[in-house]
MARPATI-735535 format. One record per atom (N, C-alpha, C): residue number from 1; residue in three letters; atom name; x, y, z. Coordinates in Angstrom, 3 decimals. Example, Ala and Ser with C-alpha at 12.3 -4.5 7.8 and 13.67 -1.06 7.14 Angstrom:
<nodes>
<k->1&r->ALA&a->N&c1->13.190&c2->-5.690&c3->7.800>
<k->1&r->ALA&a->CA&c1->12.300&c2->-4.500&c3->7.800>
<k->1&r->ALA&a->C&c1->13.200&c2->-3.300&c3->7.800>
<k->2&r->SER&a->N&c1->12.850&c2->-2.250&c3->7.080>
<k->2&r->SER&a->CA&c1->13.670&c2->-1.060&c3->7.140>
<k->2&r->SER&a->C&c1->12.900&c2->0.030&c3->7.870>
</nodes>
This chain:
<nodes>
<k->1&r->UNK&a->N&c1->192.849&c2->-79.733&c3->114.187>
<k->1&r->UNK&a->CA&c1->193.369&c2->-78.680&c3->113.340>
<k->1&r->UNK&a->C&c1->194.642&c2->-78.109&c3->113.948>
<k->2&r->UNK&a->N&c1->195.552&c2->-77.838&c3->112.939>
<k->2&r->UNK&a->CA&c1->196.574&c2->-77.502&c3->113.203>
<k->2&r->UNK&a->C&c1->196.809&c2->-75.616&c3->112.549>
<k->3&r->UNK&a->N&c1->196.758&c2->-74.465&c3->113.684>
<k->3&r->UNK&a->CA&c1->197.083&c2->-73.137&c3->112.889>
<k->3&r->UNK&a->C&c1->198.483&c2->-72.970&c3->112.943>
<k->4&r->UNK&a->N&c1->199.138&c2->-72.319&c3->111.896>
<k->4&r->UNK&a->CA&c1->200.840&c2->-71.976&c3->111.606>
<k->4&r->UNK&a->C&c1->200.185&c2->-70.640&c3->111.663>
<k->5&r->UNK&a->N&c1->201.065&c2->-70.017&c3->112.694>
<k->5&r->UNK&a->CA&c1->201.490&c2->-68.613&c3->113.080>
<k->5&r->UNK&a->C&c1->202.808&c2->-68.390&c3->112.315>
<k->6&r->UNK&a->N&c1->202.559&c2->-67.212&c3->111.778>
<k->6&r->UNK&a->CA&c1->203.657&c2->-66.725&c3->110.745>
<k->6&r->UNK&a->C&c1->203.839&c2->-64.882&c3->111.193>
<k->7&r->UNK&a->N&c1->204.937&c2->-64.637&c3->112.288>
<k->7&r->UNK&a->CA&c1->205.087&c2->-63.316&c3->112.477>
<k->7&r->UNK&a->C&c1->206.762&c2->-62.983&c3->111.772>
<k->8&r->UNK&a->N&c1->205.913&c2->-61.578&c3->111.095>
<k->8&r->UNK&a->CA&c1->207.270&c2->-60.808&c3->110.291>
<k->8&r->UNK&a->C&c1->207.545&c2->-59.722&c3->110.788>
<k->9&r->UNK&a->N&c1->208.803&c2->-58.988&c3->111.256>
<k->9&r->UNK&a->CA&c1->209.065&c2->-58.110&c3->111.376>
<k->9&r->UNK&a->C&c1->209.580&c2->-57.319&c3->110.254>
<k->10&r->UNK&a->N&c1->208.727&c2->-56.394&c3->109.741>
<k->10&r->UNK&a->CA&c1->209.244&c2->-55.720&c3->108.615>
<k->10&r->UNK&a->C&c1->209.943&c2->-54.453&c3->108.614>
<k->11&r->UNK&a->N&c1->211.274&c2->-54.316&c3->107.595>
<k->11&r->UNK&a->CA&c1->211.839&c2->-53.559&c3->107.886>
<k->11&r->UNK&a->C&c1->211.204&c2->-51.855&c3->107.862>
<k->12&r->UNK&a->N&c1->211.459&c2->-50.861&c3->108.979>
<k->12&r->UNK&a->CA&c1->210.907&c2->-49.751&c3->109.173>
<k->12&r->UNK&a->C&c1->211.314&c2->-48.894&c3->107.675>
<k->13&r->UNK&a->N&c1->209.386&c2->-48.720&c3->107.557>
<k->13&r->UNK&a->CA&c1->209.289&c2->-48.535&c3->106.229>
<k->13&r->UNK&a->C&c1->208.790&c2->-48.950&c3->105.283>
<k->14&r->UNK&a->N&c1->209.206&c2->-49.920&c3->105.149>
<k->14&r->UNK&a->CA&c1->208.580&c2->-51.296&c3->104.239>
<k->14&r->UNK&a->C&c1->207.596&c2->-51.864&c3->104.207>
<k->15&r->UNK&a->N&c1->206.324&c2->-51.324&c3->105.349>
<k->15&r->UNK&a->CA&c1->205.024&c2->-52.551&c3->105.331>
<k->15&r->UNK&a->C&c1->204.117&c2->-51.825&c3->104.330>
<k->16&r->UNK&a->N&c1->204.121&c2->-51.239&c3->103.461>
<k->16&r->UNK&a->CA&c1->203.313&c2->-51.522&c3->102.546>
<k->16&r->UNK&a->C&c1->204.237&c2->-52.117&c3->101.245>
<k->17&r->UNK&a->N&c1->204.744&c2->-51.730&c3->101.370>
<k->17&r->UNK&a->CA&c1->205.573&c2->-52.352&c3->100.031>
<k->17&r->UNK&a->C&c1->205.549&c2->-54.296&c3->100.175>
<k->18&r->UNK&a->N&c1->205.676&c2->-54.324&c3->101.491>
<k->18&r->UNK&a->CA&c1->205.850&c2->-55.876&c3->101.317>
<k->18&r->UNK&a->C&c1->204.465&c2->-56.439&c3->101.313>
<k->19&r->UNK&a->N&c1->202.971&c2->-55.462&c3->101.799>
<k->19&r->UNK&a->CA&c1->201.919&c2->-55.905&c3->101.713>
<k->19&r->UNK&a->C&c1->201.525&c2->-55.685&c3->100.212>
<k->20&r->UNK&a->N&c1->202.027&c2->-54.716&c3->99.934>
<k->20&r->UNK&a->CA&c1->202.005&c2->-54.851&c3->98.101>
<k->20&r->UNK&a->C&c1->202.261&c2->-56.264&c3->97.581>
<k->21&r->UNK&a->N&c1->203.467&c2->-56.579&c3->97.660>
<k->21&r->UNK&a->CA&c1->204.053&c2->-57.332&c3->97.129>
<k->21&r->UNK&a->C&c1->203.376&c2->-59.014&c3->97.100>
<k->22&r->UNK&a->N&c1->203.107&c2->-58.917&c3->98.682>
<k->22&r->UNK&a->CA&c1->202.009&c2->-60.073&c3->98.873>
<k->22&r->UNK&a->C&c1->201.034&c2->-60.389&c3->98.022>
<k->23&r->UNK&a->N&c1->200.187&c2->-59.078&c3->98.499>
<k->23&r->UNK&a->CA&c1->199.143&c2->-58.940&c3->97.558>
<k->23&r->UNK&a->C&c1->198.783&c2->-58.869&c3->95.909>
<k->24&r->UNK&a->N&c1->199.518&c2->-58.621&c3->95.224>
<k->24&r->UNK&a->CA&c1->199.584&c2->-58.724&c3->93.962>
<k->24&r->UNK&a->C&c1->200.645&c2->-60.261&c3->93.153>
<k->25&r->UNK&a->N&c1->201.297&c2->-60.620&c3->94.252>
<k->25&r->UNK&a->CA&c1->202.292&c2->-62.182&c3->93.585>
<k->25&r->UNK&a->C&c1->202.494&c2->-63.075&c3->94.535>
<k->26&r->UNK&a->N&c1->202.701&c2->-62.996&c3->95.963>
<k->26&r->UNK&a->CA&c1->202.838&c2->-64.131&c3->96.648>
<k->26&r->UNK&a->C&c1->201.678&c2->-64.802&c3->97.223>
<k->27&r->UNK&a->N&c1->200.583&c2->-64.245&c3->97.543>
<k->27&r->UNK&a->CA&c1->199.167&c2->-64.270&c3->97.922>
<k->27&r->UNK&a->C&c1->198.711&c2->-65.670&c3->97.228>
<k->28&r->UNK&a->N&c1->198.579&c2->-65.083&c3->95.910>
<k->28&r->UNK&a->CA&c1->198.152&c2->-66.193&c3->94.971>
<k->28&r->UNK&a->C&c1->199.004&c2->-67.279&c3->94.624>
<k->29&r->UNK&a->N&c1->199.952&c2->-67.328&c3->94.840>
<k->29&r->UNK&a->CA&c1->200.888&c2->-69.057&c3->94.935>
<k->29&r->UNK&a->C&c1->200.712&c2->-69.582&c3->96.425>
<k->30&r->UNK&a->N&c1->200.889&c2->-68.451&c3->97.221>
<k->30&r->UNK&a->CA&c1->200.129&c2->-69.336&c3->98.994>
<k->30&r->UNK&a->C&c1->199.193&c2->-70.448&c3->98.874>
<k->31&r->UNK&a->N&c1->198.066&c2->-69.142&c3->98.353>
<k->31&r->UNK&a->CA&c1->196.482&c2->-70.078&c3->98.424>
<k->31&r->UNK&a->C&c1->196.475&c2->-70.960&c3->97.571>
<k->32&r->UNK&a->N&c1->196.863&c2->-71.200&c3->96.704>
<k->32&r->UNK&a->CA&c1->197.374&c2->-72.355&c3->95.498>
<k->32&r->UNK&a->C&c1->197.656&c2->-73.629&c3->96.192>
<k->33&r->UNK&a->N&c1->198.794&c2->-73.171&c3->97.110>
<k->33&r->UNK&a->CA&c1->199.703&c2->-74.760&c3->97.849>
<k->33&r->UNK&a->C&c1->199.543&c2->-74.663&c3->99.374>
<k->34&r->UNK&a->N&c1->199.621&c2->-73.466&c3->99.772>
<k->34&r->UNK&a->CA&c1->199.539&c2->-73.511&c3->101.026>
<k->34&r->UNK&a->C&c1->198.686&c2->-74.043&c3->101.904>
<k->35&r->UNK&a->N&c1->197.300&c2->-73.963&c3->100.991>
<k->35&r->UNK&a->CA&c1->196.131&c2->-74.445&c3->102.322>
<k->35&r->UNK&a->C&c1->194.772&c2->-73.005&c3->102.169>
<k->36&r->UNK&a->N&c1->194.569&c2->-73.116&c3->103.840>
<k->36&r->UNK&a->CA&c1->193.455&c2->-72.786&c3->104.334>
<k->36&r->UNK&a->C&c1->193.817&c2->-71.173&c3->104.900>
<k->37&r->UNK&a->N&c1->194.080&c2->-69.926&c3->103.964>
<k->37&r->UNK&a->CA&c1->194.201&c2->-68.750&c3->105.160>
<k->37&r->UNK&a->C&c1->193.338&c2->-68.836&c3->106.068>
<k->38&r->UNK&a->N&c1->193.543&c2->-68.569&c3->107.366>
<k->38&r->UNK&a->CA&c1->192.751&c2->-67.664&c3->108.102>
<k->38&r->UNK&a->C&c1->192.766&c2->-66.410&c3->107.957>
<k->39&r->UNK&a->N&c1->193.552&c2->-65.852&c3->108.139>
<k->39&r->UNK&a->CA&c1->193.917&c2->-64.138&c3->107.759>
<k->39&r->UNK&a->C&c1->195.199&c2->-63.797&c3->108.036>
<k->40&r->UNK&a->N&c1->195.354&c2->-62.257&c3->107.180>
<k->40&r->UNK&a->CA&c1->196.922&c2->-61.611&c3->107.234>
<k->40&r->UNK&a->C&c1->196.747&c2->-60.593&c3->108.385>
<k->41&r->UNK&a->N&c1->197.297&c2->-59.785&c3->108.960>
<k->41&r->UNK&a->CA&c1->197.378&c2->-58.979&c3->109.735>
<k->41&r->UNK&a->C&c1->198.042&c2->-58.118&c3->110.075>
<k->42&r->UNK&a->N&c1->198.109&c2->-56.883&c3->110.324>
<k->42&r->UNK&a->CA&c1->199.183&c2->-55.713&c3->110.422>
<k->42&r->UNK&a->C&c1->198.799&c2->-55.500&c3->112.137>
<k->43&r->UNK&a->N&c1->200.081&c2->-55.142&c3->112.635>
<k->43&r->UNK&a->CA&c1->200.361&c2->-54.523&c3->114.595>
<k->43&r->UNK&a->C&c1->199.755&c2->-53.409&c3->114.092>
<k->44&r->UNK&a->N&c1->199.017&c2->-53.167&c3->114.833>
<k->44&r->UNK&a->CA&c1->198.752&c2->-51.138&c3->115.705>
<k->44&r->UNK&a->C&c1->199.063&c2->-50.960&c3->116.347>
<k->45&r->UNK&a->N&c1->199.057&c2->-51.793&c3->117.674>
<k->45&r->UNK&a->CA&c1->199.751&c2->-51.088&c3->118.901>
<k->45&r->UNK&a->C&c1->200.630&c2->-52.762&c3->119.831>
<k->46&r->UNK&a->N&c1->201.309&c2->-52.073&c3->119.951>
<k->46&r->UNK&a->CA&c1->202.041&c2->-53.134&c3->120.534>
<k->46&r->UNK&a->C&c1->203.590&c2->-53.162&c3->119.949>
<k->47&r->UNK&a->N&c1->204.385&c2->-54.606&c3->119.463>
<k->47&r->UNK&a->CA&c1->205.679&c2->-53.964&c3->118.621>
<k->47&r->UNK&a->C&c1->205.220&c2->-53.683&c3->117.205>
<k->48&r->UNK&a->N&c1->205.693&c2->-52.396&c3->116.628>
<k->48&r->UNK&a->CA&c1->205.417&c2->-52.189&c3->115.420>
<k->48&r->UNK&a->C&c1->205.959&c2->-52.699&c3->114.097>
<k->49&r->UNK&a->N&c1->205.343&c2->-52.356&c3->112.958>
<k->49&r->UNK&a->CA&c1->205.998&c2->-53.163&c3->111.705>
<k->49&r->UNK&a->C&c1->205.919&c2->-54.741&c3->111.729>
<k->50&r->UNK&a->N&c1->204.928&c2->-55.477&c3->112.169>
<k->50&r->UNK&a->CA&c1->204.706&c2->-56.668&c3->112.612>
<k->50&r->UNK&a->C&c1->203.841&c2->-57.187&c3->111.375>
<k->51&r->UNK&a->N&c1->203.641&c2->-58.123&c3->110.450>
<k->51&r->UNK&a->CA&c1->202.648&c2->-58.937&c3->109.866>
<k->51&r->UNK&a->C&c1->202.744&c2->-60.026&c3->110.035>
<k->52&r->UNK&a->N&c1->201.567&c2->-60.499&c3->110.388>
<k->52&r->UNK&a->CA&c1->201.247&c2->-61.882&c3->111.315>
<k->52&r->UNK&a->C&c1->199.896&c2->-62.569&c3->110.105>
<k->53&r->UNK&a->N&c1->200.452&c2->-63.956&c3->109.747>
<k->53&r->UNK&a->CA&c1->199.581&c2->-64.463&c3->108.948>
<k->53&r->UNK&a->C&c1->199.257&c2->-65.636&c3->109.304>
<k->54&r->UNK&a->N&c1->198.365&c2->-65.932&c3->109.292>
<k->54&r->UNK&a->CA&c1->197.361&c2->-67.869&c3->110.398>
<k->54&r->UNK&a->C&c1->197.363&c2->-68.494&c3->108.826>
<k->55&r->UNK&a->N&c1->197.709&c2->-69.890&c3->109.036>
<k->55&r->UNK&a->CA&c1->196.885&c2->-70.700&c3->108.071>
<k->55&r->UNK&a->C&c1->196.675&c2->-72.514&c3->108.734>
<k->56&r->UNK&a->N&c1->195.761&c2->-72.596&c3->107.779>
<k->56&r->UNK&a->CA&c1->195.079&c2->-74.012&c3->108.772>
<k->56&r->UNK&a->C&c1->195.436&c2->-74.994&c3->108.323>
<k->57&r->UNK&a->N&c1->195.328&c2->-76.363&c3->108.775>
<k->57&r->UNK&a->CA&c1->196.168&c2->-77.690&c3->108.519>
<k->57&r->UNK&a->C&c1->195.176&c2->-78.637&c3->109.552>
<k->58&r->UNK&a->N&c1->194.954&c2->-79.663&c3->108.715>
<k->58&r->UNK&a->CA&c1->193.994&c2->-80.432&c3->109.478>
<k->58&r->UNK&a->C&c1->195.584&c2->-80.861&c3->110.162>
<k->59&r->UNK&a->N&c1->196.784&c2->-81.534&c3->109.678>
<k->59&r->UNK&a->CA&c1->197.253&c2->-81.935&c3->110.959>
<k->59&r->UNK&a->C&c1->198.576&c2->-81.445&c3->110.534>
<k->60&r->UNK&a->N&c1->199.461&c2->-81.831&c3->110.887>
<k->60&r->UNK&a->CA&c1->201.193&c2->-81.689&c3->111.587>
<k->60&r->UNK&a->C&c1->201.315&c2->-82.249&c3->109.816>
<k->61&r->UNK&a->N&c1->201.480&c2->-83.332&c3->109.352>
<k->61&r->UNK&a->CA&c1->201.420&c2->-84.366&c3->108.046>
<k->61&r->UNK&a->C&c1->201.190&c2->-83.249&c3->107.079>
<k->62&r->UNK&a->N&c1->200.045&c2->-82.029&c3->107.133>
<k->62&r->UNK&a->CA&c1->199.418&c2->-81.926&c3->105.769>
<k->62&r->UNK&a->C&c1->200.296&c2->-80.366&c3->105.785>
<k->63&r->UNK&a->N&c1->200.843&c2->-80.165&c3->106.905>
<k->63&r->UNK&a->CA&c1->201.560&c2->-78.374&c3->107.596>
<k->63&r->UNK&a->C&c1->202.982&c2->-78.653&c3->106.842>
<k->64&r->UNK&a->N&c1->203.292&c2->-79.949&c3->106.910>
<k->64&r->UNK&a->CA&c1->205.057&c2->-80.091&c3->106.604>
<k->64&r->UNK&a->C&c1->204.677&c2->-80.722&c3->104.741>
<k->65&r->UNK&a->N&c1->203.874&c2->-81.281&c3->104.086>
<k->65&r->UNK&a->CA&c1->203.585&c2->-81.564&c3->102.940>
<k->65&r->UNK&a->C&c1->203.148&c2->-80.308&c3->102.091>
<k->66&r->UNK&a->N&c1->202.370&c2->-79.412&c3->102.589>
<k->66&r->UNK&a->CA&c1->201.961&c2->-78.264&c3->101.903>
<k->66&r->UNK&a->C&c1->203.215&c2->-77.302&c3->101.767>
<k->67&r->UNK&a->N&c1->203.912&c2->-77.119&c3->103.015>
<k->67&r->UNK&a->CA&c1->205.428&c2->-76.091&c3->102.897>
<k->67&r->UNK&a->C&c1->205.886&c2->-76.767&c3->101.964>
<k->68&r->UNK&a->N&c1->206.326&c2->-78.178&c3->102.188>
<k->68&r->UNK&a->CA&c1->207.681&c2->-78.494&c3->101.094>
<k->68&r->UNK&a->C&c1->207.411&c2->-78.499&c3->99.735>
<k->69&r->UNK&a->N&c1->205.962&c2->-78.220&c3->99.513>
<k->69&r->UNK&a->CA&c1->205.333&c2->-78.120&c3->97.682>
<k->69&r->UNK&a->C&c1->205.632&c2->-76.769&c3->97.703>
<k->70&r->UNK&a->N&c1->205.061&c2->-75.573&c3->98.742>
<k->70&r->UNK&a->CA&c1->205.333&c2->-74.199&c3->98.385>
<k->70&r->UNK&a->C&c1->206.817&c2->-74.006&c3->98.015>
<k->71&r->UNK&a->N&c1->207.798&c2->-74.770&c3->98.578>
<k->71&r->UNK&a->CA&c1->208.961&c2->-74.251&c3->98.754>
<k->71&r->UNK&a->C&c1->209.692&c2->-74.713&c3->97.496>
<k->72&r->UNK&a->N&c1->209.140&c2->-75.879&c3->96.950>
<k->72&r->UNK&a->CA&c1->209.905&c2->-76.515&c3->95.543>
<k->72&r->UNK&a->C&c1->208.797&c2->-75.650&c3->94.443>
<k->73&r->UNK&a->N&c1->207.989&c2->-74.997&c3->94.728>
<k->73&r->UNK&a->CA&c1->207.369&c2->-73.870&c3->92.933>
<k->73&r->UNK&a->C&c1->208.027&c2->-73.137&c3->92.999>
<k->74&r->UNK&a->N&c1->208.597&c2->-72.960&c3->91.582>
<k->74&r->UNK&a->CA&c1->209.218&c2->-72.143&c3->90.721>
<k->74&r->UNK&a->C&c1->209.080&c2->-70.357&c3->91.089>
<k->75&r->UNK&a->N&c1->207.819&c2->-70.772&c3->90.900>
<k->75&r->UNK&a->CA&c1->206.822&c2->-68.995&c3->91.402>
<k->75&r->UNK&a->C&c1->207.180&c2->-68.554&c3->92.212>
<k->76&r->UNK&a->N&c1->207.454&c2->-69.694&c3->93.635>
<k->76&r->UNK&a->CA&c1->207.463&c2->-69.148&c3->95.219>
<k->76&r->UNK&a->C&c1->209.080&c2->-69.335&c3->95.155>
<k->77&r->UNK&a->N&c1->210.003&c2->-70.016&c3->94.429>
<k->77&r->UNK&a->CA&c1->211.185&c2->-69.843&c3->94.415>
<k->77&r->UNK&a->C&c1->211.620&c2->-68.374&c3->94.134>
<k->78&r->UNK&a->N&c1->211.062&c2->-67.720&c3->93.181>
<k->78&r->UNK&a->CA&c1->211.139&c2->-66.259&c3->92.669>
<k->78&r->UNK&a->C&c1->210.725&c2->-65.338&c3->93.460>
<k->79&r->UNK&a->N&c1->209.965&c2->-65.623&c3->94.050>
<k->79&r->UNK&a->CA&c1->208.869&c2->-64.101&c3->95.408>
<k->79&r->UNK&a->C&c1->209.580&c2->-64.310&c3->96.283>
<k->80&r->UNK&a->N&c1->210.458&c2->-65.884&c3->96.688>
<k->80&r->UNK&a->CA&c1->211.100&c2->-65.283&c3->98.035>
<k->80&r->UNK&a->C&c1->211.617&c2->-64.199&c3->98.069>
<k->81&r->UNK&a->N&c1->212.921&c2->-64.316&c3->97.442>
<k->81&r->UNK&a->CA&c1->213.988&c2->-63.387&c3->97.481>
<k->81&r->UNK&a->C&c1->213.431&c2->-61.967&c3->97.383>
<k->82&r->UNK&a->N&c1->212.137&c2->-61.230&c3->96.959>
<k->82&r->UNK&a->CA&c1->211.862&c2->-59.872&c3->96.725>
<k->82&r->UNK&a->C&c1->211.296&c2->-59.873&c3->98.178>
<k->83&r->UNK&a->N&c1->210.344&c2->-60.992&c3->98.688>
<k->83&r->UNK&a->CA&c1->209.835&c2->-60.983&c3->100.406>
<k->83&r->UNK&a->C&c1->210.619&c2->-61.099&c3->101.118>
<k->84&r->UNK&a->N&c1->211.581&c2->-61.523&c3->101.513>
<k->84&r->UNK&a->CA&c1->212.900&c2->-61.777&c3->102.204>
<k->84&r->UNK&a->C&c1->213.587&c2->-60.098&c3->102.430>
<k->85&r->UNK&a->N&c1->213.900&c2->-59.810&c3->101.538>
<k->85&r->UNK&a->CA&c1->214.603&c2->-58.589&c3->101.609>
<k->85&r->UNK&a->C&c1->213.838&c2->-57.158&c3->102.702>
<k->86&r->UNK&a->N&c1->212.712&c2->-57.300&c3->102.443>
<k->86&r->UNK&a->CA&c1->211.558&c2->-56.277&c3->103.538>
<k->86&r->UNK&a->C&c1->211.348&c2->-57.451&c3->104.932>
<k->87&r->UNK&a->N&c1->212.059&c2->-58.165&c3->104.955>
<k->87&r->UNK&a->CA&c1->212.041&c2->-58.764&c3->106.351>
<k->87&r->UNK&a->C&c1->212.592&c2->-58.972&c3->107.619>
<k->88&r->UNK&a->N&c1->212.683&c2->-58.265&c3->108.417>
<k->88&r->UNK&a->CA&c1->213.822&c2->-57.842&c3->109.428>
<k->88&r->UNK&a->C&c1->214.226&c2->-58.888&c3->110.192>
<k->89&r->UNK&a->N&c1->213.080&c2->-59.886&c3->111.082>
<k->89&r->UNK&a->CA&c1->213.067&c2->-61.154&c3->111.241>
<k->89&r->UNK&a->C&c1->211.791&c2->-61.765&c3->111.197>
<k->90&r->UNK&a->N&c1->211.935&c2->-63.001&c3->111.943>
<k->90&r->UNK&a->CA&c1->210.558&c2->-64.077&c3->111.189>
<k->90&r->UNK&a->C&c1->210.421&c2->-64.641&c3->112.948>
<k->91&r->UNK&a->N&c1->209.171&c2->-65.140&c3->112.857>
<k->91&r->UNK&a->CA&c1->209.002&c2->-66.297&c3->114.017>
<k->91&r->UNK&a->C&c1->208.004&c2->-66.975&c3->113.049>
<k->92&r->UNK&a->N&c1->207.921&c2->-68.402&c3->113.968>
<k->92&r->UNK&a->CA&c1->207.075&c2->-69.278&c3->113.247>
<k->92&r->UNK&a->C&c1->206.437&c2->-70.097&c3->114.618>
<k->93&r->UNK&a->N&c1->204.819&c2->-70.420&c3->114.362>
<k->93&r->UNK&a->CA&c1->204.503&c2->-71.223&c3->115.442>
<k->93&r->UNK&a->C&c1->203.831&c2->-72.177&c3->115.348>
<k->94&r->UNK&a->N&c1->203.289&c2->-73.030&c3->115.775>
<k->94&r->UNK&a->CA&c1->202.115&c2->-74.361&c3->114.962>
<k->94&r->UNK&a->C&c1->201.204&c2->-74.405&c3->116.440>
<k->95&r->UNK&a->N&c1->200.447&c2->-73.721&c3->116.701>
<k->95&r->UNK&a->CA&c1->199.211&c2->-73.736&c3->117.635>
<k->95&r->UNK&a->C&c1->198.174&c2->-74.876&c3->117.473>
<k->96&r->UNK&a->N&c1->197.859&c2->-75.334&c3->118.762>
<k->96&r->UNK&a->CA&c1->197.248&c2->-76.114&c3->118.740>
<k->96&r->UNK&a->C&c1->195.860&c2->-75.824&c3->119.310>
<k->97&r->UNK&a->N&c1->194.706&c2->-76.118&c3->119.301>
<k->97&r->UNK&a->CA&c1->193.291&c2->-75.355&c3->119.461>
<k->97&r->UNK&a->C&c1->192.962&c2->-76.513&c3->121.115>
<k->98&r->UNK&a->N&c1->192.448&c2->-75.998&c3->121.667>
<k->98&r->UNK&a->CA&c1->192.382&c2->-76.272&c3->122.550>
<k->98&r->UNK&a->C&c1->190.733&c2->-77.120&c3->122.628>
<k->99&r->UNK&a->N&c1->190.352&c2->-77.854&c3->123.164>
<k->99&r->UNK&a->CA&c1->189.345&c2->-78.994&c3->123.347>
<k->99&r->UNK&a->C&c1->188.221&c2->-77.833&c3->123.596>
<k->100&r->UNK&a->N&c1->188.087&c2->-77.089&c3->123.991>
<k->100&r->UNK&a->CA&c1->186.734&c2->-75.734&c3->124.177>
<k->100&r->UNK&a->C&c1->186.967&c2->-74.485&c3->123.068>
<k->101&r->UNK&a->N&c1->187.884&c2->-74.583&c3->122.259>
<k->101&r->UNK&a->CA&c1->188.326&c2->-73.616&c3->120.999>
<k->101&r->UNK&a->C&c1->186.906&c2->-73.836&c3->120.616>
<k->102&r->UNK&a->N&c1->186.777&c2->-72.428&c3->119.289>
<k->102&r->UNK&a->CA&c1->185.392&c2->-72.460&c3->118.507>
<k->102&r->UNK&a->C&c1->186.291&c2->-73.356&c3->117.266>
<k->103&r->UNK&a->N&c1->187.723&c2->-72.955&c3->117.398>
<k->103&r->UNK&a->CA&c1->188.642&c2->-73.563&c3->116.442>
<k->103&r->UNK&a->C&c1->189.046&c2->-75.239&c3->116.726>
<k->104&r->UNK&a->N&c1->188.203&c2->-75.904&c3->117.269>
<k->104&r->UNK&a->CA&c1->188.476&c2->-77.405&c3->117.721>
<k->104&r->UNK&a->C&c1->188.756&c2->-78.133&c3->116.526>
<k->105&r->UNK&a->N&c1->189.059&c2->-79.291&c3->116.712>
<k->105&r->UNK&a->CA&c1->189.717&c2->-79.937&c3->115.842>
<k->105&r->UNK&a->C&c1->188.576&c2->-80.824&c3->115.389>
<k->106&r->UNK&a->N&c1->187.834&c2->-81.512&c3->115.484>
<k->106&r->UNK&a->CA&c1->186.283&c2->-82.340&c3->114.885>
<k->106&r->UNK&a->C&c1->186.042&c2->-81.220&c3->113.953>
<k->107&r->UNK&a->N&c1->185.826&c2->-79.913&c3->114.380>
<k->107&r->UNK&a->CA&c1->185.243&c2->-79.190&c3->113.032>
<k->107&r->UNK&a->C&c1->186.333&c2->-78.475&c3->112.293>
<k->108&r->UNK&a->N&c1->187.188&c2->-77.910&c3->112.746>
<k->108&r->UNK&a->CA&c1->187.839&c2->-77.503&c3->111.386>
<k->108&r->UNK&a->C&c1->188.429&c2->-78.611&c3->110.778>
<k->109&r->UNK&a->N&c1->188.900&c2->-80.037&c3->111.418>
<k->109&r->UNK&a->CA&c1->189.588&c2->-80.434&c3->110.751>
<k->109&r->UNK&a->C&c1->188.836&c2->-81.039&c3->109.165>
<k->110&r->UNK&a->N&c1->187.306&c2->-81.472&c3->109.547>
<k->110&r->UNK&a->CA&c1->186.886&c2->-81.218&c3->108.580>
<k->110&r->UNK&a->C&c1->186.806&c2->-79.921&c3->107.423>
<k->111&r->UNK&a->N&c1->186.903&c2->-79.314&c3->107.609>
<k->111&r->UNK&a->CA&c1->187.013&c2->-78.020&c3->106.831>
<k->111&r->UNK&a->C&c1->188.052&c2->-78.262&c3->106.253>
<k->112&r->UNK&a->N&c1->189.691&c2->-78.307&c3->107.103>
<k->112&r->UNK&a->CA&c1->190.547&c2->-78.574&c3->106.322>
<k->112&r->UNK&a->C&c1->190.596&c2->-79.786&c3->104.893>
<k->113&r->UNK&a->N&c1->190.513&c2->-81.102&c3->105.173>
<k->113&r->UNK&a->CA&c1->190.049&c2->-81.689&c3->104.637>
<k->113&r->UNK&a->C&c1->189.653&c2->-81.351&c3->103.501>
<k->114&r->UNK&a->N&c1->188.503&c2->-80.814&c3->103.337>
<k->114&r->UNK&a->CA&c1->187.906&c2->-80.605&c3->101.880>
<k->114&r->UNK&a->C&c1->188.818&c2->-79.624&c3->101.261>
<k->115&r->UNK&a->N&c1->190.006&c2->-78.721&c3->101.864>
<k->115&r->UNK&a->CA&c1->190.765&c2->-77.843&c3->101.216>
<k->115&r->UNK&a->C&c1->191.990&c2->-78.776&c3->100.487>
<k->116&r->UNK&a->N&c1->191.705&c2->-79.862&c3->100.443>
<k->116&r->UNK&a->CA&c1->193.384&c2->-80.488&c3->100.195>
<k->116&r->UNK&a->C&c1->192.965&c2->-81.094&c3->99.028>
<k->117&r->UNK&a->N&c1->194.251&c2->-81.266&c3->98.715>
<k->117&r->UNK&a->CA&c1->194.414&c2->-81.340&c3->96.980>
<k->117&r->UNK&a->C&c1->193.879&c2->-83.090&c3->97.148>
</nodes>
């Protein structure tokens, strides 16, 4: 299994509006193409204005096939530009689970698996 770490720095001010925004229009074209959430997440303590979102990928193949479908819908062509704008900067990461993870790769990757189109 492959997790994509997705950290946003949102502009001061803006994290509910952009968790709005998620939540009511981009949410539902994610889970559509994207895959497997694990979960969204807001900082409390540490750097602030942070949303950090996991999603799963049995491998590297299904992480770069699922983006390039999100990125060619129409839908997700339209939500960028309103998500973009509440975004101060971005990191991106592709974690790999480690051989003693509860997140190992024999079992989620099955999991993933049954999530794919």
């Amino acid at each position: 299994m492959i997790v994509e770490e997705r950290i946003y720095r949102i502009r001061p001010g803006k994290t509910r509006n952009y968790l709005k925004l998620v939540k009511e229009e981009g949410l539902a074209i994610q889970e559509s193409i994207a895959g497997h959430l694990i979960g969204y997440f807001v900082s409390e303590i540490g750097p602030l204005n942070d949303v950090v979102h996991m999603w799963g990928y049995a491998d590297f193949e299904e992480t770069m096939r699922r983006r390039q479908k999100l990125a060619a819908d129409p839908r997700w062509q339209t939500s960028i530009p309103k998500l973009t704008a509440l975004i101060e900067s971005s990191e991106n990461r592709l974690l790999l689970p480690t051989d003693f993870s509860p997140l190992n790769r024999k079992q989620t990757s099955r999991r993933c698996r049954n999530n794919r189109e």
